[in-house]
N, C-alpha and C positions, 0 to 999 in steps of 0.2 A: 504494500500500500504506500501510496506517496504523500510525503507531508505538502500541507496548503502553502503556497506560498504568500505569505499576506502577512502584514504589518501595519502599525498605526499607536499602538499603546500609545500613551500620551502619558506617559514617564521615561523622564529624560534617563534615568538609570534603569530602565526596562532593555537597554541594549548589553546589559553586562559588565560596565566598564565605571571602575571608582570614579572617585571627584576630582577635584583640583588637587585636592592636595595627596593626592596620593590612598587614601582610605579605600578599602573593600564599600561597594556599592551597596546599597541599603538591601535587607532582604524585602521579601512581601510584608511582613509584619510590618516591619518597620516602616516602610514606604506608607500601611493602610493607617498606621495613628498617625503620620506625617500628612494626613486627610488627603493623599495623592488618590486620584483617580484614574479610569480609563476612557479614552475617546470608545464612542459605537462600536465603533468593527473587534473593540476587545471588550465586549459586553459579556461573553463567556470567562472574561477573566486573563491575568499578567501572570509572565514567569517571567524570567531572570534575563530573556532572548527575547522578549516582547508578547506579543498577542495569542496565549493559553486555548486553541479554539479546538474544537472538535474535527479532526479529520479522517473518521471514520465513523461507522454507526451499523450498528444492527438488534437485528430486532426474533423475539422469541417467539410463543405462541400468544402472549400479552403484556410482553415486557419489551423494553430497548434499553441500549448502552450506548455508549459514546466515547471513544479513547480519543483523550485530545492529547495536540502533538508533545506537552510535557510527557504523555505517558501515564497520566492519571486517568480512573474510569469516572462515570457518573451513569447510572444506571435510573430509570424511572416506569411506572406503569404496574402489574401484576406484582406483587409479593407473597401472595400463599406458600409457596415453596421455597420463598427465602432467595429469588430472582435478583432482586436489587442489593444483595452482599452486602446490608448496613445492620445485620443481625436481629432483624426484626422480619413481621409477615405482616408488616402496614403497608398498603397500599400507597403509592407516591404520583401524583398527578403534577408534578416536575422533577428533575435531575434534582441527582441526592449522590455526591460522592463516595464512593465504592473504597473505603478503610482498607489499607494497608497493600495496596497496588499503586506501584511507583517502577516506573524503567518499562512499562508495556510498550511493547512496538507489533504486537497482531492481541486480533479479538475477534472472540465470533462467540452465538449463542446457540442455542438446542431451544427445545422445547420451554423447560422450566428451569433450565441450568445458563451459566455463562463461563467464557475463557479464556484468560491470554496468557499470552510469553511475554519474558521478560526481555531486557537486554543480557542479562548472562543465558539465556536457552532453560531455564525453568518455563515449567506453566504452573498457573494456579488456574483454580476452577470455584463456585459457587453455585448454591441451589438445591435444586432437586436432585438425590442421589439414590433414588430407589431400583436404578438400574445398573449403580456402580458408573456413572456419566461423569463424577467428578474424577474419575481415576486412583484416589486414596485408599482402596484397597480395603471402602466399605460399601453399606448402603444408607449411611446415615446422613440425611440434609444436613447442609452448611451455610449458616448465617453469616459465615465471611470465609474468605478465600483460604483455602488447603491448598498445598504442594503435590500436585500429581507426583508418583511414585514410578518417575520415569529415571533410567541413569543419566541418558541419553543426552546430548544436547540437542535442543528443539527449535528449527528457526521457520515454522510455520503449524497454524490450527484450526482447525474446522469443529463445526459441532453443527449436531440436527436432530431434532427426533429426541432421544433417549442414549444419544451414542457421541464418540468425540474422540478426532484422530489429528496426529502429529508428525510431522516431517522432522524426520533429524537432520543433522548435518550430513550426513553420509550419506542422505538421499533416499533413506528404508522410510517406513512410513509405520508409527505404533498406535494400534487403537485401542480403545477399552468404554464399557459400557454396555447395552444390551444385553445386559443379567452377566456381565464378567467386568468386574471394578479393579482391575489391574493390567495395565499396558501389554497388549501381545503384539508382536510383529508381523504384519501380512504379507504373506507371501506372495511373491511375481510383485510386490511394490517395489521400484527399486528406482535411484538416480532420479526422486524425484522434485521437482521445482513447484508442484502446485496443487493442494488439494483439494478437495468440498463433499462434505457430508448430507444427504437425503434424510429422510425421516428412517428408511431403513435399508438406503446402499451409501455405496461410494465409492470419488473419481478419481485420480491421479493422473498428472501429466509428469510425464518423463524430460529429460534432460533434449531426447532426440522429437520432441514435441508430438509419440505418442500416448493414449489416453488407455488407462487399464478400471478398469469398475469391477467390485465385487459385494456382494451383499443381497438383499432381494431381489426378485425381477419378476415379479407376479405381472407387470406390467410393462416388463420390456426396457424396466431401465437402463440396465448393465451395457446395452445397447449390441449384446452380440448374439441376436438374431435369435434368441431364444427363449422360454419363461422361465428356465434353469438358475435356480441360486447357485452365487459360487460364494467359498469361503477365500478363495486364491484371488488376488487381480488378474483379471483378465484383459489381454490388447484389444483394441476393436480394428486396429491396420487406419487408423488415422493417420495424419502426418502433418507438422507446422503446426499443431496447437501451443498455447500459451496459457490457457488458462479452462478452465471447469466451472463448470453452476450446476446443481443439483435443487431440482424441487423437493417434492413430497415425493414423488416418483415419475419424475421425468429429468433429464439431465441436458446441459448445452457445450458442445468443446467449441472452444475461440479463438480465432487466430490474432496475427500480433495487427490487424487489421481492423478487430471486434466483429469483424465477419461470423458465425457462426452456424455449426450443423447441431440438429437437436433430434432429441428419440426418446420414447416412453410412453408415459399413461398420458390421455388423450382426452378423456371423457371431459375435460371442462372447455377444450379447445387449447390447453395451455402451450403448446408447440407451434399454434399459429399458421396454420398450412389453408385454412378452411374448412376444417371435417373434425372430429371428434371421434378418430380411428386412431387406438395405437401405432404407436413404430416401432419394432424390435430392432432396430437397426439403425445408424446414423445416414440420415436421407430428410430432413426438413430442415432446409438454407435459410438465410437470413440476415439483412448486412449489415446488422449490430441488435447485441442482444449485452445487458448491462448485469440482469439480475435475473434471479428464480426462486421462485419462495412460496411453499403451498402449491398451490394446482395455479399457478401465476407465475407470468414472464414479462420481462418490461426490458425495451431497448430502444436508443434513438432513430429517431425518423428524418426528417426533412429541417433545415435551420436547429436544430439540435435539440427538437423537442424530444422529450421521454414518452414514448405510448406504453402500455401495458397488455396483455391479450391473456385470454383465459377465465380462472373461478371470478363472476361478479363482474367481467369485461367483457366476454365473447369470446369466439371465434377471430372475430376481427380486432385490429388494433384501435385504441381506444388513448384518446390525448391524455395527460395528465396534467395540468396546465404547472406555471410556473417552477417547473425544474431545467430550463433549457442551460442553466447556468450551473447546474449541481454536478462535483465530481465526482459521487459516490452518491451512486440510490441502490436500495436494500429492500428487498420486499418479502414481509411473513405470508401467512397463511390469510391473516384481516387487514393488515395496517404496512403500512411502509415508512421508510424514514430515508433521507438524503441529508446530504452534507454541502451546502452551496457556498460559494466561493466569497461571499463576505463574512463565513468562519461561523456559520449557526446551523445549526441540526433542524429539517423540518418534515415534519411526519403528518398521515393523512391515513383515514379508515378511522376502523373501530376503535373506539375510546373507553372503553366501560369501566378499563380499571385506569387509566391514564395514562395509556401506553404511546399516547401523540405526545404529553410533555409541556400539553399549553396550560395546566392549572385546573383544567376542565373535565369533564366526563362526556363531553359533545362529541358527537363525531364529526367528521368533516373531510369531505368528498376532495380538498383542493389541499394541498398542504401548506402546512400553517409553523411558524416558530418553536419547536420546543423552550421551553423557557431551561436557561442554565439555572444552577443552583442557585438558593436564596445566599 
């Protein structure tokens, strides 16, 4: 994921660098009884580099996260499962900082769980742990972040569903979850740069930019021609991918173009072809697809709008208004969220537990500001 490029803080020692005289620059503390403030664009908040913003975000089956580029999370929306990592199961209708997660550089959610790496290649995880999703080697929820029980060094992570997999540095790929809470190695993963987990498979791109899927395929998602679960990754004879999206059960491999071919379950339209027919097989084109989440796919169109197609859209692609400027959109099962280039998270769909982030419980069809933390 690539940090925002953007600036603005309106503290002069927001760039890092002491005073006249020589002195270390004030911390945040210190700057906030100094009644120092921030212009707009760091309304999310100052660190040490300047403007603290959100550049990236996802989202669960009612909750969302946010890693901004310090590296700090803020999570808001669902909490029955202990979703938002603040050690409580109160619902939060805005961002609410994620305790004791500092140095993150990836993050992704699952259903009721969430998870990132660190700068040294740990992961921690949070939530719902009744399938062993945290990787700690139980099944008890976690009201703040545990140390997956990996040895490994980890420099990427996915999660979906009930399940949550990891790239080491060597290119294997360890997952844990779906009724086993301790890291196993999958086999045929291997040399790989990218991955993404379904509600109950998952993808891998290889170094030489083939794709391998293994996990359920009731629906064709594994994409190799057949309904056969594999526990092995399997290739599907792709070639030039860069990257992977995984629905509920349907999956999309990308080239370095955004260009994309997609396969799977079918029934909401979520592949986009005009039919509501499975594909066992990579064969529905498409020249740019961004996201995939729940029986829903969303990628840009024409002047750089975001359309969506599938659950709640159709068959056909369907505008989502003002994200043409967002560099990161993320789409669950109900609700979506993006990341737009003046450094704020804005999310759209189902509200119930506060999972948009605007203070509300409204839903709202157009996306709207998450509010940062109070």
């Amino acid at each position: 994921m690539g940090a925002l490029a953007l600036s603005g803080c309106g503290i002069a020692a927001a760039q890092g660098e002491g005073s006249e005289d020589g002195a270390p620059a004030p911390t945040l503390t210190e700057r906030a009884v100094e009644g120092a403030m921030c212009d707009a664009p760091c309304r999310w908040g100052c660190d040490a580099e300047g403007c603290d913003v959100p550049e990236w975000v996802v989202v669960g089956d009612a909750h969302s996260c946010a890693l901004r580029e310090s590296g700090s999370v803020d999570c808001w929306g669902s909490n029955d499962h202990h979703e938002l990592g603040d050690e409580s199961t109160t619902a939060r209708a805005r961002a609410a900082l994620v305790g004791g997660i500092r140095g993150a550089i990836g993050i992704d959610a699952g259903a009721h769980h969430t998870c990132v790496i660190d700068v040294e290649g740990a992961a921690w995880c949070w939530g719902a742990n009744d399938r062993g999703q945290l990787g700690d080697g139980t099944t008890e929820a976690r009201g703040a972040p545990v140390m997956v029980r990996a040895r490994e060094v980890l420099v990427d992570i996915a999660a979906g569903g009930d399940r949550t997999c990891a790239a080491t540095r060597e290119g294997d790929v360890l997952c844990w979850g779906a009724g086993d809470p301790m890291p196993r190695r999958i086999v045929g993963a291997t040399r790989t740069i990218e991955l993404d987990v379904g509600d109950a498979h998952a993808c891998a791109v290889r170094a030489d930019g083939e794709v391998a899927c293994w996990g359920d395929n009731a629906d064709g998602q594994l994409g190799d021609g057949t309904r056969i679960a594999r526990t092995e990754a399997t290739p599907l004879g792709l070639h030039g991918m860069i990257a992977v999206r995984t629905g509920r059960a349907h999956t999309c491999a990308i080239d370095a173009t955004t260009q994309a071919v997609c396969w799977g379950d079918n029934s909401a339209g979520q592949l986009g072809d005009g039919t509501r027919e499975d594909r066992l097989a990579p064969s529905v084109q498409h020249r740019s697809v961004l996201t995939l989440g729940g029986d829903r796919t969303c990628g840009r169109v024409a002047f750089g709008d975001v359309a969506c197609w599938g659950e709640g859209y159709g068959v056909d692609k369907a505008l989502v208004p003002i994200l043409d400027e967002a560099s990161v959109v993320t789409i669950g099962a109900r609700h979506g969220c993006a990341v737009h280039r003046i450094g704020t998270a804005r999310c759209w769909g189902a509200n119930e537990a506060g999972q948009i982030g605007d203070g509300t419980n409204d839903t709202h069809e157009t996306p709207i500001d998450a509010l940062p933390p109070s």
